[in-house]
C-alpha positions in Angstrom: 5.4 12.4 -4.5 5.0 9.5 -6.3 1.7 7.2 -5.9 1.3 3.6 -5.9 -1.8 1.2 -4.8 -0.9 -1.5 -2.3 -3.4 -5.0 -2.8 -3.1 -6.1 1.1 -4.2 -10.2 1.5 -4.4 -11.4 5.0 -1.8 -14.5 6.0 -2.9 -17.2 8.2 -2.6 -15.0 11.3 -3.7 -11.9 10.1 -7.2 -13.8 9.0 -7.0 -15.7 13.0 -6.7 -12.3 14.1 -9.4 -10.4 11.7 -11.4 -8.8 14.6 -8.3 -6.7 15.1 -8.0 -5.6 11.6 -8.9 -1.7 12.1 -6.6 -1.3 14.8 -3.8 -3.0 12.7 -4.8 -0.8 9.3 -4.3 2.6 12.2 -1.2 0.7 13.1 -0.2 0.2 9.5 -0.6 3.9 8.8 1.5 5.1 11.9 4.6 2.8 10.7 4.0 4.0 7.1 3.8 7.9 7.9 7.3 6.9 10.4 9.0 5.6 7.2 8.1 8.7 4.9 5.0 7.5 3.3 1.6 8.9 3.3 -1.3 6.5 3.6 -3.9 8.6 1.7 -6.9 6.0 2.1 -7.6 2.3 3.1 -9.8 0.4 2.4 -11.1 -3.4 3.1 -12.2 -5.3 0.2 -14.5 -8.4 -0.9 -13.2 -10.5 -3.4 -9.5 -11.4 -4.8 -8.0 -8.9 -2.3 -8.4 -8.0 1.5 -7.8 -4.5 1.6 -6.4 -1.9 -0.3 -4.2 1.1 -0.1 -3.7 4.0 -1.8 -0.5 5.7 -0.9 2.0 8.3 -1.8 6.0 8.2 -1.4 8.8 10.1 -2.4 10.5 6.7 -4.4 10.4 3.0 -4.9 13.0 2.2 -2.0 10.7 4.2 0.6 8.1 2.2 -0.6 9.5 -1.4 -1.0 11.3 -0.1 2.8 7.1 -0.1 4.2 6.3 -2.6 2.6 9.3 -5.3 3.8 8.2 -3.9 7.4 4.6 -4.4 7.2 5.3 -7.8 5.8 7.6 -8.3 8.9 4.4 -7.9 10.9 3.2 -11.1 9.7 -0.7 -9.9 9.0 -0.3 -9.4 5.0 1.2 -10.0 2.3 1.4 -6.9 -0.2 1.2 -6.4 -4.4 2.5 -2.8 -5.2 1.4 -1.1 -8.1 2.9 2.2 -9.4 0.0 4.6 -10.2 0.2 7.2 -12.8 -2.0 10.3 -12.5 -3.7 11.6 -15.9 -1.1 14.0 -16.2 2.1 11.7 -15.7 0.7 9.7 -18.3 0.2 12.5 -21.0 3.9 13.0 -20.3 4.8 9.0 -21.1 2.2 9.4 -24.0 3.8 12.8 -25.5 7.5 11.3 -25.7 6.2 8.2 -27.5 7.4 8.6 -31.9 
């Protein structure tokens, strides 16, 4: 599976709503493990970003397919990143003239 790091910011209503916040991060993992991805951690953050999720999917559609429904919810808005282990990258590197 693939790995990718989400950068979660509160919206308007998802900061009105904050005390909530850890049952909406369980929440978020329930609806992510229903749609095939695997929320391996989560945390909250100080600084630029609100929380931040490490997660693993089989592809980019399963993930963009999570992310479209968390951003449904109205509580965040989401930056995906596709994360490379050591070893993927070594692979990328190798092929490189």
């Amino acid at each position: 599976m693939a790995k990718y790091v989400l950068l979660a910011n509160w919206t308007d209503q998802g900061a009105r709503n904050a005390k909530d916040t850890v049952t909406r991060g369980r929440a978020v993992q329930e609806l992510f493990a229903s749609l095939g991805v695997n929320a391996r951690e989560f945390f909250w953050t100080m600084g630029q970003y609100d929380a931040v999720l490490i997660i693993d999917a089989p592809d980019d559609e399963t993930v963009m397919k999570a992310a479209v429904a968390v951003a449904a919810q109205g509580n965040l808005r989401t930056t995906t990143l596709r994360a490379l282990s050591e070893q993927e990258m070594e692979r990328v590197l190798s092929e490189l003239q």
